[in-house]
C-alpha positions as a Markdown table, in Angstrom:
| # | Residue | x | y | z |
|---|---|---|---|---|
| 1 | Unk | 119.7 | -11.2 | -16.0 |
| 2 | Unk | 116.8 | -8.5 | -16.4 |
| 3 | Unk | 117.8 | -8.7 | -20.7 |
| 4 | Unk | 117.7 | -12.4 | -20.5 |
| 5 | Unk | 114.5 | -12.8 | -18.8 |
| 6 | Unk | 113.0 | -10.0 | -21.0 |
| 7 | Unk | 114.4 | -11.5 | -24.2 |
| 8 | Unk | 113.7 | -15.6 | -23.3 |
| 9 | Unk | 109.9 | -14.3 | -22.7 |
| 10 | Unk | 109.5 | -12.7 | -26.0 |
| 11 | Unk | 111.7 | -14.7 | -27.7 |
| 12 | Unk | 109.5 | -18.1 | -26.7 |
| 13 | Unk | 106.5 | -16.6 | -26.8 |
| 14 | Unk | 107.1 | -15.6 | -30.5 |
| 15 | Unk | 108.1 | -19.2 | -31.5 |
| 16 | Unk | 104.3 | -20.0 | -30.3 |
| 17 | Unk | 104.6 | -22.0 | -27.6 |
| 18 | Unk | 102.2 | -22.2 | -24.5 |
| 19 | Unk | 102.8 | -19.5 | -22.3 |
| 20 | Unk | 102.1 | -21.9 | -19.4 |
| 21 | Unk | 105.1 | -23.7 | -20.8 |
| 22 | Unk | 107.3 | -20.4 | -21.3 |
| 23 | Unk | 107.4 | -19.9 | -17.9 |
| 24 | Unk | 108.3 | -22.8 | -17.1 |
| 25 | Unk | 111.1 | -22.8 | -19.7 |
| 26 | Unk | 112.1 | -18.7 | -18.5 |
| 27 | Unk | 112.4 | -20.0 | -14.5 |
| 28 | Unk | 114.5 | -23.5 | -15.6 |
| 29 | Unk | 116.9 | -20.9 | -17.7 |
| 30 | Unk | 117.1 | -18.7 | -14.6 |
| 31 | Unk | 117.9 | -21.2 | -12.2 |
| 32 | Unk | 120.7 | -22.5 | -14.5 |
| 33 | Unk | 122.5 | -19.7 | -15.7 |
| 34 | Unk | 121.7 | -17.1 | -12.7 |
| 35 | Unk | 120.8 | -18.8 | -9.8 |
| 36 | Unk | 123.6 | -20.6 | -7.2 |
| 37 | Unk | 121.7 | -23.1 | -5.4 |
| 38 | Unk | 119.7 | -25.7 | -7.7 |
| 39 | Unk | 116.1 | -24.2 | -7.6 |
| 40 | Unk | 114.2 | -26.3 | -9.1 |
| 41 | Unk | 114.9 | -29.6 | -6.9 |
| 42 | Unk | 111.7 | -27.7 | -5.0 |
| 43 | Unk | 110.2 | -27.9 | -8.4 |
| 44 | Unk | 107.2 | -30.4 | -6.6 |
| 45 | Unk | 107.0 | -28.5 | -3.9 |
| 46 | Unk | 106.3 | -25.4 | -5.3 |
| 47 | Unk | 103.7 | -26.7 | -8.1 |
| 48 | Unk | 102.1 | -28.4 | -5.2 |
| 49 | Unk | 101.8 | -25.7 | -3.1 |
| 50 | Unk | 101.1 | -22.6 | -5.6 |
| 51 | Unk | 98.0 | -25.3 | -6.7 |
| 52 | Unk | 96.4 | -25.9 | -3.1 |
| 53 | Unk | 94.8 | -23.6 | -2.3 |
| 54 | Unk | 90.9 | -23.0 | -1.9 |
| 55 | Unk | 91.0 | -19.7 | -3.8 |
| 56 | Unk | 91.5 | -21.2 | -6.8 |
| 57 | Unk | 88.5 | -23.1 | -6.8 |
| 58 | Unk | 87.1 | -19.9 | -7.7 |
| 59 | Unk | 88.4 | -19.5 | -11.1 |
| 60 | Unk | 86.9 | -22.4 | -12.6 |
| 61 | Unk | 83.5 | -21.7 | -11.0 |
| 62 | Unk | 83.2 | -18.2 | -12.7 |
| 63 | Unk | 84.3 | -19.7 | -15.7 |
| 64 | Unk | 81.2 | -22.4 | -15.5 |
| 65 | Unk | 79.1 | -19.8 | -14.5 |
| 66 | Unk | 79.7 | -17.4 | -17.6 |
| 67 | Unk | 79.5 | -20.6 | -20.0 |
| 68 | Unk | 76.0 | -21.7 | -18.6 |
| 69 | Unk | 75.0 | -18.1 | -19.2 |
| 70 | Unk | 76.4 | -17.8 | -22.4 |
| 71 | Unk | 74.7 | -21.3 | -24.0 |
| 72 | Unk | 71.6 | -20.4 | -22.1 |
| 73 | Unk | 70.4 | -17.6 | -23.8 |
| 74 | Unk | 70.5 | -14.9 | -21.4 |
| 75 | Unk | 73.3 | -12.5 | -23.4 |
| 76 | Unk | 70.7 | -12.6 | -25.8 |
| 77 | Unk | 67.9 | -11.5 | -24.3 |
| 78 | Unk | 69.8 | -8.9 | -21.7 |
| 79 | Unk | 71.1 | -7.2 | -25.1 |
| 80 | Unk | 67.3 | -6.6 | -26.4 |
| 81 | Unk | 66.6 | -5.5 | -23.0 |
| 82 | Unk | 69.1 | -2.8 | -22.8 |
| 83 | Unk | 68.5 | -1.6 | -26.4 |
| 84 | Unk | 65.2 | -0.4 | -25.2 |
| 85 | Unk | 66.6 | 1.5 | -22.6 |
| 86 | Unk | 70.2 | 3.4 | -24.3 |
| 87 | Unk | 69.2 | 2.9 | -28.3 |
| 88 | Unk | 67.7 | 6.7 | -28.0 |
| 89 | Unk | 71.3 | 8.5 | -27.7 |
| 90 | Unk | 73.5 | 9.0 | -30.7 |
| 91 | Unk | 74.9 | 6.1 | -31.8 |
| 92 | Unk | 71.9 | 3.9 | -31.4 |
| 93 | Unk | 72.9 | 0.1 | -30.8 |
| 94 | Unk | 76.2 | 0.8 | -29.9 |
| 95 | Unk | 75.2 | 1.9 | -26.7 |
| 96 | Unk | 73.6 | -1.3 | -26.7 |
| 97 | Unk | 77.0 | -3.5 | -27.0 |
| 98 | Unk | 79.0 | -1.1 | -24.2 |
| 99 | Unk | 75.9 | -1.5 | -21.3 |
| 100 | Unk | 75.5 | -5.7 | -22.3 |
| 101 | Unk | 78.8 | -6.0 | -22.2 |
| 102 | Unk | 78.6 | -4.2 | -18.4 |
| 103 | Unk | 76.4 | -6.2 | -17.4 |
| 104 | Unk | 77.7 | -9.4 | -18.7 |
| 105 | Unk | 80.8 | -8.2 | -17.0 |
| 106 | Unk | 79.0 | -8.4 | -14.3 |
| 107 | Unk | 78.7 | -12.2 | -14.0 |
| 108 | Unk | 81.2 | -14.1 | -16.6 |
| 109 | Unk | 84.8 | -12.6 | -15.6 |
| 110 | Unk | 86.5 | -13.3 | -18.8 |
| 111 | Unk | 87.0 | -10.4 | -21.5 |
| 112 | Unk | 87.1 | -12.9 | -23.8 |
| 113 | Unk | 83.8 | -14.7 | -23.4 |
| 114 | Unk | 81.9 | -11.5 | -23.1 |
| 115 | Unk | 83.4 | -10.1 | -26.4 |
| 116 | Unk | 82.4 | -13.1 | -27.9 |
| 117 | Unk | 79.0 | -13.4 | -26.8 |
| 118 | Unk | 78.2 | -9.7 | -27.5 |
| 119 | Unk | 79.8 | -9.8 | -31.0 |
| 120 | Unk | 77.6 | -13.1 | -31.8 |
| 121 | Unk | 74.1 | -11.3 | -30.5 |
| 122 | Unk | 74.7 | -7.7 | -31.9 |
| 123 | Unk | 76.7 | -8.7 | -35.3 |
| 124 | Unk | 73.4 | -9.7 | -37.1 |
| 125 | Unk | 71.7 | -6.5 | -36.1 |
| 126 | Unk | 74.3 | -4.1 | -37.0 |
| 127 | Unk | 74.6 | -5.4 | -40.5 |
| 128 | Unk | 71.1 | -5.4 | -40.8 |
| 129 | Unk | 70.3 | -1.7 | -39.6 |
| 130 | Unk | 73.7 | -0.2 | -41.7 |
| 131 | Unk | 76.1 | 0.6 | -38.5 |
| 132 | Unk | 79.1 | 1.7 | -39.4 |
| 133 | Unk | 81.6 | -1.4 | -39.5 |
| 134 | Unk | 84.4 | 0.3 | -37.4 |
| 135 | Unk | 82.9 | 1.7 | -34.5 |
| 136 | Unk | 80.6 | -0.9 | -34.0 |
| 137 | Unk | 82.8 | -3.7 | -34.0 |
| 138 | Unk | 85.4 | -1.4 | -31.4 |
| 139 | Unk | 82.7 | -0.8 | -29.5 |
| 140 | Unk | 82.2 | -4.4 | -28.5 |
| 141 | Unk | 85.7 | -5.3 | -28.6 |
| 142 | Unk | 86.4 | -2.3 | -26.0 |
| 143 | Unk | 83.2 | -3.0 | -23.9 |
| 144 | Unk | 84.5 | -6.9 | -23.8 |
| 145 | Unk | 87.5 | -5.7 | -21.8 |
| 146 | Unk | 85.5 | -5.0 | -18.9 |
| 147 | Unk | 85.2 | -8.4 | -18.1 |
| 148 | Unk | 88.3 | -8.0 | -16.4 |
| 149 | Unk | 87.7 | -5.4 | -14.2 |
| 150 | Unk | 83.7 | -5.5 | -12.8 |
| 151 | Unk | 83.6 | -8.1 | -10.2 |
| 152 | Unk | 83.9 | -10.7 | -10.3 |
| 153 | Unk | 87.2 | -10.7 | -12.6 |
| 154 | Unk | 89.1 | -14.1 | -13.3 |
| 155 | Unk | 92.5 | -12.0 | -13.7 |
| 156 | Unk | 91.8 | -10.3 | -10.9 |
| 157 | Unk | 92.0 | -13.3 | -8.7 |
| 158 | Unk | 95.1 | -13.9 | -10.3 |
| 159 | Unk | 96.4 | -11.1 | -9.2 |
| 160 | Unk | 95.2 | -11.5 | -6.0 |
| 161 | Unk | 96.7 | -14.6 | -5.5 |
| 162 | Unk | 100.3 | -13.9 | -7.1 |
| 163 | Unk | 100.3 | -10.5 | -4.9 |
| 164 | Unk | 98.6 | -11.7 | -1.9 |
| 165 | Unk | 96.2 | -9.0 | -1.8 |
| 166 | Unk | 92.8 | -9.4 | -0.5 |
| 167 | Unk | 90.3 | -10.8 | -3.3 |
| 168 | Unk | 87.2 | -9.1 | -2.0 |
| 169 | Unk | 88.8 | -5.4 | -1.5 |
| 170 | Unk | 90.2 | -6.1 | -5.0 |
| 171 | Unk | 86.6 | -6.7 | -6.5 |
| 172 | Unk | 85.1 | -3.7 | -4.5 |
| 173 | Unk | 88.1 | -1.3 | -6.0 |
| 174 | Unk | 87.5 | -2.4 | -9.4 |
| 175 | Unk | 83.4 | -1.6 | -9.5 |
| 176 | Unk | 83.6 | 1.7 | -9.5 |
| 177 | Unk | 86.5 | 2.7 | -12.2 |
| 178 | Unk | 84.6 | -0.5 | -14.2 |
| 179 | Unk | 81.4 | 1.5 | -14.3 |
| 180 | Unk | 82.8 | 4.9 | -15.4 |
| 181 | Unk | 85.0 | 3.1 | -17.8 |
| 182 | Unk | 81.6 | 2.2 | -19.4 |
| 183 | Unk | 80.8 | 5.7 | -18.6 |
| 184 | Unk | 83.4 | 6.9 | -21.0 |
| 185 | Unk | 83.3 | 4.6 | -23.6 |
| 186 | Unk | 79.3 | 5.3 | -24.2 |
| 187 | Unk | 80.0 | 9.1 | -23.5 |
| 188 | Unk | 82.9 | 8.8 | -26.2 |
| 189 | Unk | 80.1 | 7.3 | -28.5 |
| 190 | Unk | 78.0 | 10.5 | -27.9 |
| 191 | Unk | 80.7 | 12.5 | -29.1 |
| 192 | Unk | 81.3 | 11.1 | -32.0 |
| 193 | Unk | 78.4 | 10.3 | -33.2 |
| 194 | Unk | 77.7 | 13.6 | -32.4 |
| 195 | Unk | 80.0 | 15.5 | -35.0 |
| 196 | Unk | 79.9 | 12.6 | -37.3 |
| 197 | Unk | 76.4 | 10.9 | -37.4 |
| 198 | Unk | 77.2 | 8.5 | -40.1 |
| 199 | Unk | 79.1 | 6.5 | -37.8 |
| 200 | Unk | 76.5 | 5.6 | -35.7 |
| 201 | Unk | 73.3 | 4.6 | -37.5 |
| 202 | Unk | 69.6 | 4.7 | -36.6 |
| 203 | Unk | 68.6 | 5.7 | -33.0 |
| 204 | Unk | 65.7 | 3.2 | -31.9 |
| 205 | Unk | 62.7 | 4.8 | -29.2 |
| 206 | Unk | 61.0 | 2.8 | -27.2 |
| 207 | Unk | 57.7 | 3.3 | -25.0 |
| 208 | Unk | 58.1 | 2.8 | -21.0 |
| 209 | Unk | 55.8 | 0.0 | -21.4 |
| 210 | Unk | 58.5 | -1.8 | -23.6 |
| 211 | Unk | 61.3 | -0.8 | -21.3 |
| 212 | Unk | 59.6 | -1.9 | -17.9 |
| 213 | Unk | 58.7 | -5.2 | -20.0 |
| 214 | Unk | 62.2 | -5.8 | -20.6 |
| 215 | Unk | 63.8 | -5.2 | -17.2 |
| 216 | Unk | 62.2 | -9.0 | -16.6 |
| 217 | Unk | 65.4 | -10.3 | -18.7 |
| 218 | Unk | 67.2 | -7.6 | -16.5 |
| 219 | Unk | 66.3 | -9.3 | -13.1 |
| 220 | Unk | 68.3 | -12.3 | -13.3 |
| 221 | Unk | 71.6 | -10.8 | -14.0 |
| 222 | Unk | 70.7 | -8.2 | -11.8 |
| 223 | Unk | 69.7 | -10.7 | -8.9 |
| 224 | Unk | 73.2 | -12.9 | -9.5 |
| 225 | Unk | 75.7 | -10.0 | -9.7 |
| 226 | Unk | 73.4 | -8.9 | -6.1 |
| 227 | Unk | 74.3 | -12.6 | -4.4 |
| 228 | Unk | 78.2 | -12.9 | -5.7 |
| 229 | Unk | 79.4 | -9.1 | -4.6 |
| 230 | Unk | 76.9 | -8.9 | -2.2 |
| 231 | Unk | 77.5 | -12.0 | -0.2 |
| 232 | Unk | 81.1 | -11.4 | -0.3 |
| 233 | Unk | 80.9 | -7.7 | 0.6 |
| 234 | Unk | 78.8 | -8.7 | 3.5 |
| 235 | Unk | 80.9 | -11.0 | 4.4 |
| 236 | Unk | 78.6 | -14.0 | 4.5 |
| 237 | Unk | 80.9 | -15.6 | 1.5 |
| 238 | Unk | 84.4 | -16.0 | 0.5 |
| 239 | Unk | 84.7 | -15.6 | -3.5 |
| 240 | Unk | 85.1 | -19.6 | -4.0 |
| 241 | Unk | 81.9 | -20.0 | -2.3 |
| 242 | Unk | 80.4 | -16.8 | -3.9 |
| 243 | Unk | 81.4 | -17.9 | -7.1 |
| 244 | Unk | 79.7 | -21.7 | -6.2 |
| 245 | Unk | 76.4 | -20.2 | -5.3 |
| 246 | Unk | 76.6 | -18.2 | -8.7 |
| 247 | Unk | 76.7 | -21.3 | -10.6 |
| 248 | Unk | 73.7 | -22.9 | -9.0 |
| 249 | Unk | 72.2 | -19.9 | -9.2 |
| 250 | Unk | 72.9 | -20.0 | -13.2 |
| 251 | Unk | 71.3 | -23.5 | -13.2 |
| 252 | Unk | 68.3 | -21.9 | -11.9 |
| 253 | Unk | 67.8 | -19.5 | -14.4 |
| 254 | Unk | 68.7 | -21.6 | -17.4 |
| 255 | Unk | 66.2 | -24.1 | -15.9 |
| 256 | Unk | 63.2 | -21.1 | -15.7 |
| 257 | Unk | 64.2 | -20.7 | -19.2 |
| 258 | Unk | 63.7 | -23.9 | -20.8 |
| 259 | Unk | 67.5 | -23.3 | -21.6 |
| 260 | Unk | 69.1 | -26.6 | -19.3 |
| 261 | Unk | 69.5 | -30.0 | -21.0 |
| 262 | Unk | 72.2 | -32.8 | -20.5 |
| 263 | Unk | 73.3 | -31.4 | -24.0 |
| 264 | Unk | 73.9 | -27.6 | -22.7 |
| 265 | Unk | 75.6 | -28.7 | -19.8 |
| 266 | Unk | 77.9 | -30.9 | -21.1 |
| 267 | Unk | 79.1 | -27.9 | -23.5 |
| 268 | Unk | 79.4 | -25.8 | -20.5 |
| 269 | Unk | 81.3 | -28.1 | -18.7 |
| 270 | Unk | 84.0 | -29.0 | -21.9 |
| 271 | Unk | 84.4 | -25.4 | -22.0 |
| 272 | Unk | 84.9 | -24.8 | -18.5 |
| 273 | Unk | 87.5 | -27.6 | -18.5 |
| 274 | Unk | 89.6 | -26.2 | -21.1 |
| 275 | Unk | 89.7 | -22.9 | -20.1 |
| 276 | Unk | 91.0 | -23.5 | -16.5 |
| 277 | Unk | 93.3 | -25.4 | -17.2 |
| 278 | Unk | 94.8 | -23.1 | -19.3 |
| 279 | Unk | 94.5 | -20.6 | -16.6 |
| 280 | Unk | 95.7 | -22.9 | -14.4 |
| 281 | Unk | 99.4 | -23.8 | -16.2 |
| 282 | Unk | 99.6 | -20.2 | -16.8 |
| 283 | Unk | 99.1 | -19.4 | -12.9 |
| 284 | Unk | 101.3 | -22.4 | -11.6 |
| 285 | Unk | 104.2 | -21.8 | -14.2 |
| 286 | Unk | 103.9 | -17.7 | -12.8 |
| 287 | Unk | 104.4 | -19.1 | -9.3 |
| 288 | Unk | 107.4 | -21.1 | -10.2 |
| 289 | Unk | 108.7 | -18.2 | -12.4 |
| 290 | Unk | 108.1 | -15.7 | -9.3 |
| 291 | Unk | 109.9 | -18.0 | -7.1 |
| 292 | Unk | 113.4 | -17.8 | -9.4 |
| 293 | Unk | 112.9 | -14.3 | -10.1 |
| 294 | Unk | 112.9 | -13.9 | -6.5 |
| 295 | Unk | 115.9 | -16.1 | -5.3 |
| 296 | Unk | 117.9 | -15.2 | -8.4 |
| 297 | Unk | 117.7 | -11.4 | -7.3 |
| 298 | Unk | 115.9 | -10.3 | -10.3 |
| 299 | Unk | 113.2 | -8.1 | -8.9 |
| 300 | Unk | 116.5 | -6.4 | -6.7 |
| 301 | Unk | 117.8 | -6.3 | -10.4 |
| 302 | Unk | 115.3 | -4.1 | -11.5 |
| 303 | Unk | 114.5 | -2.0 | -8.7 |
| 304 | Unk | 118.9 | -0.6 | -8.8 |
| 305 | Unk | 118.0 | -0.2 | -12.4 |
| 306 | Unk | 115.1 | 1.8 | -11.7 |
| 307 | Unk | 117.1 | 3.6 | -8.9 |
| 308 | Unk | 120.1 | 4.7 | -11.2 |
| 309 | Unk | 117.5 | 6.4 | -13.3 |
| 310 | Unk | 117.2 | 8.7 | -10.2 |
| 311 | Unk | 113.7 | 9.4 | -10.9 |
| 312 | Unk | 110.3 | 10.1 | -8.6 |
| 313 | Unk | 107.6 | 7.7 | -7.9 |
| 314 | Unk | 105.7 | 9.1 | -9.7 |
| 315 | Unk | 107.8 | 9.5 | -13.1 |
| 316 | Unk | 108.8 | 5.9 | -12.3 |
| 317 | Unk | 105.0 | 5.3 | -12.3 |
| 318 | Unk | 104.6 | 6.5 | -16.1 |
| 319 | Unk | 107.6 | 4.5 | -17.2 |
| 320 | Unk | 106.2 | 1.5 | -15.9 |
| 321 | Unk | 102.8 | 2.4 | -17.3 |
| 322 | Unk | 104.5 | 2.8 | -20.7 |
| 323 | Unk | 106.3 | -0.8 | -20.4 |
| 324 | Unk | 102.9 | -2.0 | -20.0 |
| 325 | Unk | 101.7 | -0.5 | -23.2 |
| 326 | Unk | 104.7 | -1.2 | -25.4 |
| 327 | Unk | 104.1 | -4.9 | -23.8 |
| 328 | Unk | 100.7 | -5.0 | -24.8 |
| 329 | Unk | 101.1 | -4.9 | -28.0 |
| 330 | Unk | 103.2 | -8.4 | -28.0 |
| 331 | Unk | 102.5 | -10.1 | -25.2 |
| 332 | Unk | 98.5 | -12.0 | -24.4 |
| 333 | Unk | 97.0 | -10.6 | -21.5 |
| 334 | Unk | 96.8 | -13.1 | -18.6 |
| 335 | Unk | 100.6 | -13.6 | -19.6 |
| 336 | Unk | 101.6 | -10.2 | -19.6 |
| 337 | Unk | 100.0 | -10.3 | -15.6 |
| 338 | Unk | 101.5 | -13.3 | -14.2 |
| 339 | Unk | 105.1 | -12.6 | -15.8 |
| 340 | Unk | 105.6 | -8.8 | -14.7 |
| 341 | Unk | 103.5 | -9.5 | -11.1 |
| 342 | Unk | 106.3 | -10.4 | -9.2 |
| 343 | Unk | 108.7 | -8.1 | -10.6 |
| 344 | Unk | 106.5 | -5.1 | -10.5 |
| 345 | Unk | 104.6 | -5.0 | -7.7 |
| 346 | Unk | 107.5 | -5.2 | -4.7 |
| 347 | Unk | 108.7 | -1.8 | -6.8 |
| 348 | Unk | 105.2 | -0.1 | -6.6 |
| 349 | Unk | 104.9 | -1.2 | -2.9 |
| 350 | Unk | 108.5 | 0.3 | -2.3 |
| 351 | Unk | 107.6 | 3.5 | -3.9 |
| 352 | Unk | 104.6 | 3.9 | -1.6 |
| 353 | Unk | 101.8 | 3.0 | -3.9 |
| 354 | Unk | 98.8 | 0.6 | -2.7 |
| 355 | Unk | 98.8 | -2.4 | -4.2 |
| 356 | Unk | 94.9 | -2.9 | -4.7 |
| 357 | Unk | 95.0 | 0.6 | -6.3 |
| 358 | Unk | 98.2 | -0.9 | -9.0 |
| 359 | Unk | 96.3 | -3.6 | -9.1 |
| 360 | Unk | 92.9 | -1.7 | -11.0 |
| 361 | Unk | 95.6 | 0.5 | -12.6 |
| 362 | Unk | 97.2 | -2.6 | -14.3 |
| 363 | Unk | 94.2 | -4.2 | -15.4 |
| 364 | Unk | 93.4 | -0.9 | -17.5 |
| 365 | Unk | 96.5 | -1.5 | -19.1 |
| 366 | Unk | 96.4 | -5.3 | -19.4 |
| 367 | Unk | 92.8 | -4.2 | -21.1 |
| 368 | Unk | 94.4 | -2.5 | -23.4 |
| 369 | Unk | 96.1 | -4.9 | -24.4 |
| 370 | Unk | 92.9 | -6.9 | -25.7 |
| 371 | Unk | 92.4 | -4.5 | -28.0 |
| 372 | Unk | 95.7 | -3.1 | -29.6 |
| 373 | Unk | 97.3 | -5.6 | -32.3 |
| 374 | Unk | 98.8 | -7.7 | -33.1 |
| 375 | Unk | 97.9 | -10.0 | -30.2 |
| 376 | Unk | 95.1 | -8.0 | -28.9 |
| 377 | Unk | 92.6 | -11.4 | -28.3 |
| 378 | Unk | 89.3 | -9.1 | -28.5 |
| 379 | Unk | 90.2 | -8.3 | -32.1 |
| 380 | Unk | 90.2 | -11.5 | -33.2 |
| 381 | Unk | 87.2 | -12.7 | -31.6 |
| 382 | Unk | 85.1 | -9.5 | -32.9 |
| 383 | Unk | 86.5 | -10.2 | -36.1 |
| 384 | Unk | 85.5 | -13.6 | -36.2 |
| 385 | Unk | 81.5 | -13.0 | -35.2 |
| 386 | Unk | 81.6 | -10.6 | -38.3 |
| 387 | Unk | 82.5 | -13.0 | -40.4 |
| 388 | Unk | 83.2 | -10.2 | -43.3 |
| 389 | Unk | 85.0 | -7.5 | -44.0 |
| 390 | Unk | 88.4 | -6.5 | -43.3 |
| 391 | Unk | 90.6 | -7.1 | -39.6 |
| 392 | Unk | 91.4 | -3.2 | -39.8 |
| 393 | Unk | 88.2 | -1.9 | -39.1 |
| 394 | Unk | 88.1 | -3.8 | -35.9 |
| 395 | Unk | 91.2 | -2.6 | -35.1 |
| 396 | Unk | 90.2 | 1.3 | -36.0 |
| 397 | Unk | 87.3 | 1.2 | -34.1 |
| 398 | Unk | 89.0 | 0.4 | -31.3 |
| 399 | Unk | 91.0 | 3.9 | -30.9 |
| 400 | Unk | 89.0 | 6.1 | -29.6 |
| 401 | Unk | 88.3 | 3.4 | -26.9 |
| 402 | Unk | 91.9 | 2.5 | -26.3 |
| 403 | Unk | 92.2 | 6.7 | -25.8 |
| 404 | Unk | 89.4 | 6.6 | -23.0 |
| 405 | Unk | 91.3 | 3.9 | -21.5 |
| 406 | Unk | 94.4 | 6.1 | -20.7 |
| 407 | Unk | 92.1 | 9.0 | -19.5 |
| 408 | Unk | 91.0 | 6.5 | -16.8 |
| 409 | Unk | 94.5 | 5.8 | -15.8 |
| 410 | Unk | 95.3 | 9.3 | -15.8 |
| 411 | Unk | 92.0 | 9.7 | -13.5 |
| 412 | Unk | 92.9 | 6.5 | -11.2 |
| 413 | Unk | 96.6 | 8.8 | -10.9 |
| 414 | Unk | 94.6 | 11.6 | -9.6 |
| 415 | Unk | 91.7 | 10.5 | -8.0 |
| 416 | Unk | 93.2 | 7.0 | -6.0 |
| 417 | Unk | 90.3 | 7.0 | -4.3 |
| 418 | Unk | 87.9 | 5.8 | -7.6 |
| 419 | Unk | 89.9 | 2.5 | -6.5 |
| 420 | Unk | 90.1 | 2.7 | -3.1 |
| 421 | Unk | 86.8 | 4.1 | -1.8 |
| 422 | Unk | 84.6 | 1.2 | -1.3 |
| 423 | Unk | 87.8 | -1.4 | -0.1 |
| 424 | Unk | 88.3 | 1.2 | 2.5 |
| 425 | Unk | 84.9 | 0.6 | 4.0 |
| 426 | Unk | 85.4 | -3.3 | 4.1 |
């Protein structure tokens, strides 16, 4: 059962078809070949009720909100903010793409869309000024990731929701290993630009009076990420409605910027569209999946598996981390989630582990797999904002990133309380 499963998801997903559909296609398999009562007779029932439900409404709001910042303009001008303030350290502008892609983090939720918009912004610039292709590019593909994990995350109200683990506490636990895995990635780009200047390029000073000046394009992302956290760490919002005041909130600022017309809109709202509902096939066909996984004894599967290996928790930590990494490299990222959730996570709660703490500790990996090919999506959409040159300098670039990532998971191992420090004060 665990082989069939394993094989029918990699299987289906190499033919190409949507992974929404695989899913689908993996639970109807199950329930025919495994399962002894006819599962899917509740198929209605359990689309209906894995769709209805008011935390959802979250995901397409913060995917509106980062599309109205994206066609607005405000990437733009936070990235020639911030390259005031970090150009001065070795390695310049790549500074530059790691803190924009922080603070776009901040507000859009998607990896994806934050890669992109960096890439488009800082592309021209690097090309211009003589940055080293590699490094640059990897910088801004690794720096997209963390669109995943700084609140507010898409995936991890997916995870939330599969899991049901408290959305807010799993926002709070993900701001802090966020930041310092921003932390590393610029302190990685110190390092090496260090030894090896010519992989960085020129290092750009600026006076204070040119820094303050640009904190103005600061404020606004600044002020939103301070009313979606805030008002859901103070408990004045859920995330749907946190997530609904940071889209009128995005109005606003497009609209002091000249940047809101019928035309911009509409764009945000095609965009929107397509991507939730993408997120949203995916999400329903993982609840149907989880559903006969569970009543086909699958997870119970796995865990005697795991058992007859006679190991620790903690070794059967790593070789779950490792599944994770080898998966990575095959399997798209929101997929890779939804599909191991419900078999994974009833083994980490059984070994004793929290399950807001696995849950930072699997975006890491799922983040990884962004930027490790071949399906690694960051790649591609760096790639694609260069416009020239060749795929394996994105992919290069990336390394020394990808290595910081597994430092942090080796830190979150150590140190649970990077995760766990601010939901504990909820």
């Amino acid at each position: 059962m665990i082989a069939f499963t394993s094989v029918g998801l990699l299987g289906l997903l190499t033919l190409s078809i949507p992974v929404g559909i695989v899913l689908f296609l993996l639970a109807f398999g199950i329930d025919e070949f495994f399962s002894p009562f006819p599962l899917m007779r509740g198929l209605g029932q359990i689309v209906w009720s894995s769709s209805n439900s008011a935390t959802l409404i979250a995901i397409p709001m913060f995917v509106l909100l980062g599309e109205i910042l994206v066609r607005s303009g405000v990437a733009r001008r936070t990235y020639t903010a911030l390259e005031k303030w970090v150009a001065w350290m070795p390695g310049g502008l790549i500074h530059a793409n790691v803190a924009t892609s922080t603070m776009f983090s901040a507000t859009s939720g998607s990896s994806v869309a934050t890669a992109a918009t960096v890439a488009t912004v800082a592309m021209p610039q690097a090309q211009a000024l003589g940055y080293n292709p590699k490094l640059f590019s990897g910088a801004i593909a690794a720096g997209g990731t963390l669109g995943i994990m700084i609140p507010p995350s898409i995936n991890l109200i997916v995870y939330g929701f599969l899991t049901e683990s408290s959305i807010p506490q799993l926002f709070l636990a993900g701001l802090i290993p966020g930041l310092f895995l921003a932390g590393l990635f610029m302190l990685i780009t110190v390092i090496i630009c260090v030894f090896k200047p010519s992989l960085g390029g020129p290092r750009q000073s600026s006076t204070l009076k040119e820094k303050l000046d640009g904190l103005a394009d600061l404020l606004p992302i600044f002020g939103l990420f301070a009313a979606i956290v805030g008002s859901i760490y103070a408990g004045w919002a859920t995330p749907t409605e946190a997530a609904t005041v940071g889209v009128a909130i995005a109005l606003l600022i497009a609209a002091h910027q000249r940047a809101l017309n019928w035309e911009m809109l509409q764009d945000a709202l095609r965009g929107s569209v397509k991507t939730s509902a993408m997120i949203m096939l995916v999400v329903i066909g993982a609840y149907v999946l989880n559903f006969a996984l569970t009543a086909a004894g699958v997870s119970r599967a796995l865990q005697d598996v795991l058992s007859g290996l006679g190991l620790g928790p903690l070794e059967t930590l790593l070789v779950i981390i490792l599944i994770y990494i080898v998966l990575g490299f095959f399997i798209e990222t929101l997929s890779l989630m939804v599909a191991t959730i419900p078999i994974v996570v009833p083994i980490i709660v059984q070994l004793g582990y929290d399950k807001i703490w696995f849950g930072i500790l699997m975006i890491i990996l799922v983040e990884m797999a962004l930027i490790t090919p071949p399906v690694g999506l960051n790649l591609y959409v760096v790639q694609a904002a260069r416009k020239s040159g060749s795929f394996s300098d994105v992919m290069l670039g990336c390394i020394p990133y990808a290595l910081a990532m597994l430092a942090m998971v080796g830190l979150l191992i150590l140190m649970p309380q990077l995760a766990l420090f601010l939901p504990s004060t909820l």
